[in-house]
C-alpha positions in Angstrom: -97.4 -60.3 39.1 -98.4 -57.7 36.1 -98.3 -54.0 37.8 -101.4 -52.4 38.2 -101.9 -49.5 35.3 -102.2 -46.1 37.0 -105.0 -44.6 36.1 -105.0 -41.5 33.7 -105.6 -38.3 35.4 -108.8 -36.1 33.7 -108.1 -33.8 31.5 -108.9 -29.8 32.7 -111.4 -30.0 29.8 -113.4 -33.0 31.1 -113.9 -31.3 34.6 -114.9 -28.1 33.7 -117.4 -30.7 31.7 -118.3 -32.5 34.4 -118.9 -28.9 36.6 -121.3 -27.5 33.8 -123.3 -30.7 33.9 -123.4 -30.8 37.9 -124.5 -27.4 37.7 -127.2 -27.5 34.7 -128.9 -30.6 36.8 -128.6 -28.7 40.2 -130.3 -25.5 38.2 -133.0 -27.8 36.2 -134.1 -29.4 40.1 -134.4 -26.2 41.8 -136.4 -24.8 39.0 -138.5 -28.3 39.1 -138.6 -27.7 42.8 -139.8 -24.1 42.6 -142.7 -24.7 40.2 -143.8 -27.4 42.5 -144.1 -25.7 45.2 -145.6 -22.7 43.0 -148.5 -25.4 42.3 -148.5 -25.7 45.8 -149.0 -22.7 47.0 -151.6 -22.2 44.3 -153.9 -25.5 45.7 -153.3 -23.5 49.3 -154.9 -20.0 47.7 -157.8 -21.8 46.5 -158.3 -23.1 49.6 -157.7 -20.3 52.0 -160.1 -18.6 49.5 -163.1 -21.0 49.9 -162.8 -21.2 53.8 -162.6 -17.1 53.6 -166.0 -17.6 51.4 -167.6 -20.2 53.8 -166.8 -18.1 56.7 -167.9 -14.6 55.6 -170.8 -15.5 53.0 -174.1 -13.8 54.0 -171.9 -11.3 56.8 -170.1 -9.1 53.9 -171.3 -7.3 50.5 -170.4 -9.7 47.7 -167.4 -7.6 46.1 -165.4 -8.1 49.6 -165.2 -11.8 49.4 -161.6 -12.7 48.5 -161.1 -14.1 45.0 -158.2 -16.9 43.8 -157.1 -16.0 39.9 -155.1 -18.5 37.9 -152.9 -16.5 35.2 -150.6 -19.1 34.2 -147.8 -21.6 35.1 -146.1 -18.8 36.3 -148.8 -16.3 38.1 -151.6 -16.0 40.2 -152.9 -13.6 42.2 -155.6 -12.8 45.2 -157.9 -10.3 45.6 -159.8 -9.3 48.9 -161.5 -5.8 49.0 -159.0 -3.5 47.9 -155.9 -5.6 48.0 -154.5 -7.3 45.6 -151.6 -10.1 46.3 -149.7 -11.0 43.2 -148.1 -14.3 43.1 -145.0 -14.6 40.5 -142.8 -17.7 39.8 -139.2 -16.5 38.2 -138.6 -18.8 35.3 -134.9 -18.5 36.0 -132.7 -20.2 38.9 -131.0 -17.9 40.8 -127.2 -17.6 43.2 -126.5 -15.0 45.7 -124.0 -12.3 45.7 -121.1 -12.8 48.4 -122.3 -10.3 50.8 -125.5 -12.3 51.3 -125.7 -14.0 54.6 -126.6 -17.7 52.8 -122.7 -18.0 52.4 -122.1 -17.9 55.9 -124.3 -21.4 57.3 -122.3 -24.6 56.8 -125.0 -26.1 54.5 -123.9 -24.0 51.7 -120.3 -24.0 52.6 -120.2 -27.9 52.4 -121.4 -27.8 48.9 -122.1 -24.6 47.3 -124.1 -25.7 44.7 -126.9 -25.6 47.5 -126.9 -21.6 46.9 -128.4 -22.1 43.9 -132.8 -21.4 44.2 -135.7 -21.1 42.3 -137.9 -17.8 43.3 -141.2 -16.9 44.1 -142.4 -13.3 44.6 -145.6 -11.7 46.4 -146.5 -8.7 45.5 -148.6 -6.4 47.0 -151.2 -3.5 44.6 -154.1 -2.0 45.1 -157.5 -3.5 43.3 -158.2 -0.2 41.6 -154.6 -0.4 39.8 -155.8 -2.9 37.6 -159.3 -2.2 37.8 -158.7 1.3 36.3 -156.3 0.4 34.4 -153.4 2.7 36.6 -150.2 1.9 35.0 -148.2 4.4 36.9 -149.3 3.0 40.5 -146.8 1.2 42.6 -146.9 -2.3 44.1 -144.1 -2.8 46.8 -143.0 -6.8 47.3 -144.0 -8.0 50.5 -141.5 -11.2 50.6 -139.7 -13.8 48.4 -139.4 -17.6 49.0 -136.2 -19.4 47.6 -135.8 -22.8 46.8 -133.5 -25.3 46.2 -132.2 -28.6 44.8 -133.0 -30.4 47.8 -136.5 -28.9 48.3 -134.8 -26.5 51.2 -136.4 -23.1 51.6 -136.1 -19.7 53.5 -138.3 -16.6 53.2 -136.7 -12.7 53.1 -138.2 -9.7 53.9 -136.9 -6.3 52.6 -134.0 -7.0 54.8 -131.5 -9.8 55.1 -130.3 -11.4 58.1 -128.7 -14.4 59.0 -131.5 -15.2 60.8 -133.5 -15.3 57.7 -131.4 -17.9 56.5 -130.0 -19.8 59.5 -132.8 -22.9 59.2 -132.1 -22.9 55.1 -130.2 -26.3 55.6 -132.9 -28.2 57.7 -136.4 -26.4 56.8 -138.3 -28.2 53.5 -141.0 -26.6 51.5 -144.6 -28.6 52.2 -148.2 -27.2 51.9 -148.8 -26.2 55.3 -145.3 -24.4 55.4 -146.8 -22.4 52.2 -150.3 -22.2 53.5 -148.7 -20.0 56.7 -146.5 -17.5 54.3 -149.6 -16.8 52.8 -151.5 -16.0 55.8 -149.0 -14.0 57.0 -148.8 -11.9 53.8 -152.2 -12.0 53.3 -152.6 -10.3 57.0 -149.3 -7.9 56.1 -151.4 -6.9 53.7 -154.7 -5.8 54.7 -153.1 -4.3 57.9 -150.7 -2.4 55.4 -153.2 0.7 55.3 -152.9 3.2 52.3 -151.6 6.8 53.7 -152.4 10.2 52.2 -149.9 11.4 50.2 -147.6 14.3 51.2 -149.6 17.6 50.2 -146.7 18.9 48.3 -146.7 16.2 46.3 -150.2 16.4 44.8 -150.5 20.4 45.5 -149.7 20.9 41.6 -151.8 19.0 38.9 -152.1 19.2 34.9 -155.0 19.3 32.7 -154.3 16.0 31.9 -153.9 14.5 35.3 -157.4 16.0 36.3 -159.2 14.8 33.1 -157.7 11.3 34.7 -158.9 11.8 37.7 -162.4 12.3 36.3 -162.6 9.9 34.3 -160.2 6.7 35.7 -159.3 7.9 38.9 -155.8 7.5 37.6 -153.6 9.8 39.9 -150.6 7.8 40.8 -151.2 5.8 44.4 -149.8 3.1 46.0 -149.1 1.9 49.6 -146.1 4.1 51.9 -142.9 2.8 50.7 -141.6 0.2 54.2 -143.0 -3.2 55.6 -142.5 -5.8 57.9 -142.7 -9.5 57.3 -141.0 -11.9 59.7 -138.2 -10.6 61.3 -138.6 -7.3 59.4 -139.1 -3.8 60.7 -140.3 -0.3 59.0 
């Protein structure tokens, strides 16, 4: 009876071959993921915007009444009164440094390719920033969603905790997930209230600034600097 021949072991080059494709086709379905559910979330704007319209027609001036803006594969934003939500898709897929907490659930440490995610960002502005044209005003991000290869999600505040991430191997994106991030930003938002600034720092203004002012409104503003989404605190 002929001995079996023993197969020949791979060559170091055809692994490290074989890892770069692995990787490339985990990166190009997270990124496949992450615009879907962008599309997603942009179908749930529209229609959180025409049940805010339904509701408030006829009971507030005209200019209050939210407003869905398509910019693009990659952007869209909401406006309601003097808030503005920004809505931006990352073209690129994403993996965490080793202090983040993502590393420590066992979904990621049975395959770490699972790190890798997709990004979407909300923003929060004032109206009048882009109305008057205020390139000098800040916006401060209210939350991020990441998404992976398998369609697996978790949403992070300004800080993160492991309890951020602890459902990231067992939670999937869907529209009504989507549909209640954005009602809870949308709400972060309008109950994020616009403080006076510090007197010292406005107590000293030049020329400039004041012909601004009179003509643009263009002194620098934005929201205080601090929020809380989720688990979140000031």
């Amino acid at each position: 009876m002929a001995k079996s021949e023993a197969r020949p072991k791979p060559k170091e080059s055809d692994q490290n071959y074989e890892l770069i494709v692995a990787k490339s086709n985990i990166k190009q379905l997270a990124y496949t993921n992450t615009l879907s559910s962008f599309n997603l979330l942009k179908e749930a704007l529209k229609e959180l915007v025409e049940e805010f319209r339904k509701g408030l027609e006829g009971k507030v001036p005209a200019e209050v009444l939210p407003v869905f803006i398509e910019k693009g594969p990659f952007e869209a934003e909401f406006q309601l009164a003097g808030d503005l939500l920004v809505f931006s898709m990352h073209s690129n897929v994403f993996v965490f440094n080793r202090e983040h907490p993502i590393w420590k659930i066992d979904y990621v440490k049975d395959n770490p390719l699972n790190s890798y995610c997709g990004i979407i960002h909300i923003y929060n502005f004032l109206s009048d920033s882009f109305k008057y044209n205020r390139l000098q005003d800040l916006g401060y991000l209210i939350a991020r969603i990441f998404i992976n290869q398998d369609n697996h999600f978790f949403v992070e505040g300004k800080r993160q905790s492991g309890e951020l991430v602890k459902d990231f191997g067992s939670d999937v994106v869907t529209k009504e997930v989507l549909r209640q991030i954005l009602e809870t930003a949308i709400k972060y938002a309008v109950d994020f209230d616009l403080l006076v600034p510090p007197y010292d720092q406005v107590k000293i203004a030049s020329v400039e600034q004041m012909k601004d002012e009179i003509s643009h409104s263009k002194i620098i503003t934005g929201k205080r600097v601090g929020f809380k989404f989720n688990s979140d605190d000031i």
